[in-house]
C-alpha positions as CSV (number, residue, x, y, z in Angstrom):
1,X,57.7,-10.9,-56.8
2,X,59.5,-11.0,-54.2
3,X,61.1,-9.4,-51.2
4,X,64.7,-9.2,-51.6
5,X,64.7,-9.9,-48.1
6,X,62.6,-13.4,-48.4
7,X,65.1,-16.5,-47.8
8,X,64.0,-20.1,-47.8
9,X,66.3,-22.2,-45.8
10,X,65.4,-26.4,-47.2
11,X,67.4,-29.1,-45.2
12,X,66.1,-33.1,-44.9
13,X,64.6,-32.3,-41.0
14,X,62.6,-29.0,-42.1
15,X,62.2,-25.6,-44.3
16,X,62.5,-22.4,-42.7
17,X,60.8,-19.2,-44.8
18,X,63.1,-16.3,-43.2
19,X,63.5,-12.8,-42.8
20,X,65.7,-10.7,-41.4
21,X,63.7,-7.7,-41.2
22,X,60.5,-9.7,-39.5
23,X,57.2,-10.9,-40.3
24,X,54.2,-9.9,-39.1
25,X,51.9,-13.4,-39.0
26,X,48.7,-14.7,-38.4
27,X,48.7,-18.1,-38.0
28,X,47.2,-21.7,-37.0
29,X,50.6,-22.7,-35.8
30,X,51.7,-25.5,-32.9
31,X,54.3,-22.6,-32.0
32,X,52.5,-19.6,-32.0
33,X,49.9,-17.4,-29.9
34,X,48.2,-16.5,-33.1
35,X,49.5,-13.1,-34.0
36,X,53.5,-12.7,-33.8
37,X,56.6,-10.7,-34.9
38,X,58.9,-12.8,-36.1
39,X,62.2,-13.9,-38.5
40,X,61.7,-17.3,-39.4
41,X,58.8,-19.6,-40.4
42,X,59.5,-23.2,-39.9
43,X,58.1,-26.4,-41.0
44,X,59.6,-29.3,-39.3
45,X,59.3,-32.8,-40.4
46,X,57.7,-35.1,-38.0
47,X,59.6,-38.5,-38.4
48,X,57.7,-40.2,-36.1
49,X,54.4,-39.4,-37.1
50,X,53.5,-38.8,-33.3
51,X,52.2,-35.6,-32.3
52,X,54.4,-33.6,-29.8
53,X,53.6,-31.3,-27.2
54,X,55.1,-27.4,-27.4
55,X,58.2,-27.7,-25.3
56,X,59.2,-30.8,-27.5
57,X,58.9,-28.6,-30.7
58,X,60.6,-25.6,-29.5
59,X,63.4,-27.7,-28.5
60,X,63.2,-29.2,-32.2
61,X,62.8,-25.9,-33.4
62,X,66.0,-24.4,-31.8
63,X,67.8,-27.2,-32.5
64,X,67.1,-27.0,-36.3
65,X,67.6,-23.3,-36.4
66,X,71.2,-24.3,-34.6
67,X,72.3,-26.7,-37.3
68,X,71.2,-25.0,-39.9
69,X,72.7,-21.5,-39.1
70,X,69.4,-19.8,-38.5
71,X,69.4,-16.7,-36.2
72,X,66.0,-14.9,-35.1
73,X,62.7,-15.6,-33.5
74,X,60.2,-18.0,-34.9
75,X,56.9,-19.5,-35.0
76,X,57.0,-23.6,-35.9
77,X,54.7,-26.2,-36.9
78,X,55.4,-30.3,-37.2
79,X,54.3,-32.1,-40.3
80,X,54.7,-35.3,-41.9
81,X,55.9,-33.8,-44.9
82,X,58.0,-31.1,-45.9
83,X,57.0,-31.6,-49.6
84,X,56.1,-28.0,-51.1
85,X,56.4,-25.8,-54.1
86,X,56.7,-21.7,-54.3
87,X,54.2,-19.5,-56.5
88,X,55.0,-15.6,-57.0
89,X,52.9,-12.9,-57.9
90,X,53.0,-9.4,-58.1
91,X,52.4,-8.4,-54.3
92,X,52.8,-12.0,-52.8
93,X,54.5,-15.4,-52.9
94,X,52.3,-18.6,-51.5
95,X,53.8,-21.6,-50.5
96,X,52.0,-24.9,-51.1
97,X,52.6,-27.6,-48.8
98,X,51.1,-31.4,-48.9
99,X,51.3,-34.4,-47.2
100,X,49.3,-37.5,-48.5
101,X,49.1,-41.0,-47.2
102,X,47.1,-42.3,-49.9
103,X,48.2,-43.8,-53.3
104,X,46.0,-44.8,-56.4
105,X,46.4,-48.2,-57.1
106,X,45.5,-50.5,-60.3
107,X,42.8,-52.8,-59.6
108,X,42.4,-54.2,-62.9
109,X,43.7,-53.1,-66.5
110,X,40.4,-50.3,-66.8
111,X,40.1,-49.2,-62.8
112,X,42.0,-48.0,-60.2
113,X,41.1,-47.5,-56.4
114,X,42.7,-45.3,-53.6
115,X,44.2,-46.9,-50.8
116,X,46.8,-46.4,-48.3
117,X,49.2,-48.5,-46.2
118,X,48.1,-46.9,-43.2
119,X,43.8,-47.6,-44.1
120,X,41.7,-44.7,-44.0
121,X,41.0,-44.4,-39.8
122,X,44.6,-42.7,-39.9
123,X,45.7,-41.7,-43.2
124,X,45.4,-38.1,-43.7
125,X,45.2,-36.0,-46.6
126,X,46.6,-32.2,-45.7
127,X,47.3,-29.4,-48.4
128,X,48.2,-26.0,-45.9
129,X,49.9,-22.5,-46.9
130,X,51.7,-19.9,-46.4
131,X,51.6,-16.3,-47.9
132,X,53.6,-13.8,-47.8
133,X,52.5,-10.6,-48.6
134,X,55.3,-7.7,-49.8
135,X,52.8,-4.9,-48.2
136,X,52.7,-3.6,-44.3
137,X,49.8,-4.9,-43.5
138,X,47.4,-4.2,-39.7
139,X,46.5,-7.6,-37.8
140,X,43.3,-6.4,-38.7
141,X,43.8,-6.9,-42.4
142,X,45.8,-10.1,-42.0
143,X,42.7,-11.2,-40.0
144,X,40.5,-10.6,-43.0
145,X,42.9,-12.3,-45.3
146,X,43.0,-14.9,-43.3
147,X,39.7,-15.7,-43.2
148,X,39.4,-15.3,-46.9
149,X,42.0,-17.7,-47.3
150,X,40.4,-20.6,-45.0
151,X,37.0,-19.6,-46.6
152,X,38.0,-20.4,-50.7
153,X,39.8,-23.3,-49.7
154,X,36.9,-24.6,-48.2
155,X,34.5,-24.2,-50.9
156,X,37.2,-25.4,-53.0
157,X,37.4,-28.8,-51.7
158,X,33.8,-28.8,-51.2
159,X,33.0,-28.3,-55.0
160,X,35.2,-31.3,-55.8
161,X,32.6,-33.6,-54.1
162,X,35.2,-36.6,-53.0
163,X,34.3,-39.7,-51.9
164,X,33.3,-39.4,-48.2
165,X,36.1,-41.4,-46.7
166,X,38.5,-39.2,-48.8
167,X,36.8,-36.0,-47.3
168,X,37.0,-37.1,-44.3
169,X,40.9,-37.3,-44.1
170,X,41.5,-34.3,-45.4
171,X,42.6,-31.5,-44.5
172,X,42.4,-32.0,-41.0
173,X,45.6,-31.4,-39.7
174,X,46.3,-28.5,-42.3
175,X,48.0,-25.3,-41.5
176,X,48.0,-21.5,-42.9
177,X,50.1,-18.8,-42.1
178,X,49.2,-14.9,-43.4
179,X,52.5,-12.8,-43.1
180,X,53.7,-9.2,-44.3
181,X,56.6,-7.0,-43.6
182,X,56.9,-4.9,-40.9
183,X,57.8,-0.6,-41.0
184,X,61.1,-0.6,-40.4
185,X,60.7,3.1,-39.3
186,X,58.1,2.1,-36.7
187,X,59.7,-1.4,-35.4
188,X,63.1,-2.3,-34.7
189,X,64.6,-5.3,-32.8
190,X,65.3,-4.2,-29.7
191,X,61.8,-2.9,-29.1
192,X,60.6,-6.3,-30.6
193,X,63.1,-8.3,-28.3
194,X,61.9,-6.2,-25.5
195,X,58.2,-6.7,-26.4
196,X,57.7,-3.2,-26.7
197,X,55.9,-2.9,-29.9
198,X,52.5,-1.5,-30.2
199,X,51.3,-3.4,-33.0
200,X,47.8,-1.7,-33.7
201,X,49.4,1.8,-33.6
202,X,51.5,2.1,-36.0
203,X,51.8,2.4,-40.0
204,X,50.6,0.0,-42.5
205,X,49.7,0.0,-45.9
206,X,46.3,-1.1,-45.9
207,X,44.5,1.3,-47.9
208,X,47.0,0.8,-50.6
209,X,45.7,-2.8,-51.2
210,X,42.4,-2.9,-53.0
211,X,40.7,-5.4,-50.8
212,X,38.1,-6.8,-53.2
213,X,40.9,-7.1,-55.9
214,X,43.4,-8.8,-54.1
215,X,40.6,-10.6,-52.4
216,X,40.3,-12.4,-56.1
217,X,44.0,-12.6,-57.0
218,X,44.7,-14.3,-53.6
219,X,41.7,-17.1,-53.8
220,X,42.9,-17.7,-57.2
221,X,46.2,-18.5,-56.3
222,X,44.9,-20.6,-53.7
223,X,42.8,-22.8,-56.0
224,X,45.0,-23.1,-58.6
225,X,47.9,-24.0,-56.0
226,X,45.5,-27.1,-54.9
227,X,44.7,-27.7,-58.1
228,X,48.3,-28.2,-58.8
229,X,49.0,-30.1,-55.4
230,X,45.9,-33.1,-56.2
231,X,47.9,-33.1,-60.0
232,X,51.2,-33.7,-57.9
233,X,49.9,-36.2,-56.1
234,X,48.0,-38.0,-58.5
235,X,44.9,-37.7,-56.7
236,X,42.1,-39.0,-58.6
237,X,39.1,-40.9,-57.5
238,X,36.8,-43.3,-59.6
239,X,33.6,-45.3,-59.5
240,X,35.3,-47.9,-57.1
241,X,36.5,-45.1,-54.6
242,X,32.7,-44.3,-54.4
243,X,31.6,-47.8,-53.9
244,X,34.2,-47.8,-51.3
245,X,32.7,-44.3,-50.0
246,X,29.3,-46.3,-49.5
247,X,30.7,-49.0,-48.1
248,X,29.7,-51.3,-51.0
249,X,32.4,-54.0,-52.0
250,X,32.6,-56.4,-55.2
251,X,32.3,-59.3,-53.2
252,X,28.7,-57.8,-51.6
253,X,27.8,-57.6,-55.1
254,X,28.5,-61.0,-56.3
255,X,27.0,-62.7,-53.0
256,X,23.7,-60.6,-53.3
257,X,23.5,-61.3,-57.0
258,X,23.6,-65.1,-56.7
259,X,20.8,-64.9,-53.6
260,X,18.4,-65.1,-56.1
261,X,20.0,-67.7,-58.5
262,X,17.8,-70.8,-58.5
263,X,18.6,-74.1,-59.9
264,X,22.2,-73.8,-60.4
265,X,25.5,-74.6,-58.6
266,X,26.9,-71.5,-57.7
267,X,30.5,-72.6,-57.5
268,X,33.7,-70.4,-56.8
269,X,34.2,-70.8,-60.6
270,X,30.9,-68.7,-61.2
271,X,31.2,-66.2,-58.3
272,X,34.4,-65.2,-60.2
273,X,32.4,-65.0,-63.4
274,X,30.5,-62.4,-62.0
275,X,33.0,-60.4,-59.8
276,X,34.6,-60.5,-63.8
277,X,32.0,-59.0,-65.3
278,X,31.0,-56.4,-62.4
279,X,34.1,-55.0,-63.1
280,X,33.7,-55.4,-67.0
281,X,30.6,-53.1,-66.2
282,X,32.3,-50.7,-64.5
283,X,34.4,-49.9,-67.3
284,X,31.9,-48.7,-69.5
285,X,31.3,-45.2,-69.3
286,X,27.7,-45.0,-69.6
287,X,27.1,-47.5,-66.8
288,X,29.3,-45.2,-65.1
289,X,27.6,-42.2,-65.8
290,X,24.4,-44.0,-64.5
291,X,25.8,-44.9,-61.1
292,X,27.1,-41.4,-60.8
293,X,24.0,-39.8,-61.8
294,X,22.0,-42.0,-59.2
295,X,25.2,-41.7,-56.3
296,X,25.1,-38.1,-56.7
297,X,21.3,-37.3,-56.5
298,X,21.0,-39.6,-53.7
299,X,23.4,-37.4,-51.8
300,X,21.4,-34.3,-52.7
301,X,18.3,-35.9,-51.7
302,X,19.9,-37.3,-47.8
303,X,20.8,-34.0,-47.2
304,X,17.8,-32.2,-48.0
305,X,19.3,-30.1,-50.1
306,X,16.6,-29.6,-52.8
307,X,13.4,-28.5,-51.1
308,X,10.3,-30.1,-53.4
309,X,12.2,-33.6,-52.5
310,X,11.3,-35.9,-49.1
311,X,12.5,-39.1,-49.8
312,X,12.5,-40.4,-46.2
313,X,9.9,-42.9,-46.7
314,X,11.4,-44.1,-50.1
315,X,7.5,-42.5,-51.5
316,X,5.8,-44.4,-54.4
317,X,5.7,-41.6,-56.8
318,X,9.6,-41.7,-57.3
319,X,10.1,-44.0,-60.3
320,X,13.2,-42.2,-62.0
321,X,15.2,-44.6,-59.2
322,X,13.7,-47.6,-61.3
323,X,14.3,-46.1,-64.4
324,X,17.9,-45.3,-63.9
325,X,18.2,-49.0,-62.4
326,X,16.3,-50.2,-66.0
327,X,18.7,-48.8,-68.1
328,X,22.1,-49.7,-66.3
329,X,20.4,-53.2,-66.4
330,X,19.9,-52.7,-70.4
331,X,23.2,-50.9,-71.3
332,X,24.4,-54.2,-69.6
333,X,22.8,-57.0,-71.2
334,X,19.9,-55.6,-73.5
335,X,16.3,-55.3,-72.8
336,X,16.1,-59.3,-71.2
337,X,18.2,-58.0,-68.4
338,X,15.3,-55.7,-67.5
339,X,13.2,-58.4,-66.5
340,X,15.8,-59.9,-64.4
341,X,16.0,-55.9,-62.6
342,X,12.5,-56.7,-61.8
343,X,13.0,-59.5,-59.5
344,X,16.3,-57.4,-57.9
345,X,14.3,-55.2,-57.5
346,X,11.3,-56.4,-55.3
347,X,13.8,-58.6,-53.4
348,X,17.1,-56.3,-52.7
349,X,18.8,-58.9,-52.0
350,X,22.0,-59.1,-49.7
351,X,23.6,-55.5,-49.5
352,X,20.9,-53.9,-51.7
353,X,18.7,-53.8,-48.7
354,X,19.2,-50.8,-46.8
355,X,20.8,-49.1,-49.4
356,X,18.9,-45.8,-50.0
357,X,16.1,-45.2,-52.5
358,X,18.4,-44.3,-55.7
359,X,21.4,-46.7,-54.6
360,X,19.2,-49.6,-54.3
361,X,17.8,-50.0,-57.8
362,X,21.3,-48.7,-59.8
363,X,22.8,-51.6,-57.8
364,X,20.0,-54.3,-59.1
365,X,20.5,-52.9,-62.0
366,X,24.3,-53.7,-62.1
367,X,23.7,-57.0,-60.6
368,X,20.7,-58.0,-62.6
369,X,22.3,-57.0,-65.9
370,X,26.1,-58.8,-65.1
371,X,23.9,-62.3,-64.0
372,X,21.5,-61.9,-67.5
373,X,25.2,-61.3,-69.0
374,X,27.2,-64.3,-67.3
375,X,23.9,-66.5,-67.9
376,X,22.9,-65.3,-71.4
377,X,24.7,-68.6,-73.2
């Protein structure tokens, strides 16, 4: 697009979006009451990682402004990073911001797990924006687009289905700012200065936006900009990040699969023969697919999502559990596996116990297939 009048001010302590002319913004910010008239939208970077109270960031704020060569009035927000990237379209420009504490990391040659040097009580995960709109716009739209803006984003991340200890370090410190220009016949800066304005008075361009048009335009942008921002930051999860997600390590898995093992020496030479061909498993893409299938339908099922289902009791009549376990145990190590499932089965041994009604048998499964595999010499 964009305004002629739209500057971006970048410098290592924080980005300022400003213009001379104002803003009229909606926001979520530290420094704001919400709706404001402003020049400048800044993002300062938070070195310390601590949060700071609202003098403490004005005095930031200023202070950047100062150095920087930044005149006007502004609303502020801290953030660990001031990492972002710009997309323009025909009536707006949004601005992508992320900050991400979590890396993927190689755990063997075939799979990779997140992590983070911080662990996941207090890493966070936050993708936030700001859009500007090149329309004068009511609060009372920029309310509406604000909401549309929270609500697609929402259902976006949703969709994606992330492991739960991802979901639940995202996003939660996240920020959104709606703006548009002002009338320059109706507001000028002294009467802004002065707090003078009568903001829901005065004229806008509202009925020149088609709401249910831009409505579409504006949630695309916003999914394709997090699309983009996961891409950036390499964010992909696999099978392990879901073990992780239901608390289930390797090492649970090798001690419940040797629970059972009678007449033999389980040494530390064995146990590693195992944890070796866990992860061999978890390589192959139709175990995978398995393990998913089960993961996912057990979510479904917990949170009595699907109406005709009650699996509270773990009932009788639900075999597909066992079937699903059967066949991870077969892709594994052929059909003499599934006899070995059987006894995993009926015992749940270790950390199979307590597992829910789908997670327990795809886990004897695993188990009982990589001990017929490790054994079958």
């Amino acid at each position: 697009m964009s305004d002629d009048n739209l500057n971006v001010i970048s410098a290592s302590e924080g980005v300022a979006i400003n213009n001379p002319n104002f803003f009229l913004t909606i926001s979520n910010f530290e420094v704001s009451d919400g709706l404001d008239i402003v020049e400048n939208i800044n993002v300062l970077l938070d070195d310390t990682s601590k949060k700071v109270d609202f003098e403490n960031l004005c005095e930031i704020s200023e202070k950047f402004n100062t150095d920087n060569n930044i005149e006007g009035s502004y609303i502020c927000q801290n953030s660990k990073s001031i990492d972002y990237f710009r997309n323009s379209y025909k009536d707006f420009d949004l601005f992508t911001f992320n900050s991400n504490d979590v890396i993927i990391e190689e755990f063997t040659k075939n799979l990779k797990v997140a992590n983070s040097p911080l662990g996941f009580g207090d890493a966070k995960i936050d993708i936030s924006h700001i859009i500007f709109i090149d329309k004068i716009l009511s609060p009372k739209m920029l309310l509406k687009l604000y909401k549309i803006a929270i609500n697609i984003k929402a259902k976006f991340f949703e969709s994606l289905k992330l492991p739960l200890h991802i979901s639940n370090i995202l996003n939660n410190n996240d920020f959104l700012v709606i703006s548009s220009k002002i009338s320059p016949d109706t507001f000028n800066e002294e009467n802004i200065h002065n707090e003078s304005v009568d903001i829901n008075n005065n004229y806008y361009e509202d009925d020149d936006i088609n709401l249910d048009e831009f409505k579409i335009l504006m949630e695309d942008a916003i999914i394709i900009s997090c699309e983009d921002t996961i891409e950036k930051l390499n964010l992909n999860f696999g099978i392990l990040d879901y073990f992780v997600s239901e608390g289930i390590l390797i090492g649970d898995l090798v001690e419940a699969g040797f629970e059972l093992c009678e007449g033999v020496e389980v040494t530390d030479e064995l146990k590693e023969k195992l944890e070796q061909e866990i992860l061999k498993s978890l390589s192959d893409i139709n175990v995978i697919a398995l393990l998913m299938a089960a993961i996912r339908t057990e979510e479904d099922f917990s949170n009595n999502r699907l109406r005709e289902v009650d699996v509270s009791d773990d009932p009788a009549y639900l075999y597909s559990d066992e079937i699903l376990g059967m066949a991870i145990a077969n892709q594994i190590a052929g059909s003499k596996a599934i006899f070995n499932f059987a006894r995993y089965d009926k015992a749940k041994p270790g950390i199979i116990y307590g597992l829910g009604p789908m997670m327990d048998d795809i886990f004897a499964g695993l188990i009982a297939g990589c001990m017929s595999k490790i054994f079958e010499e």
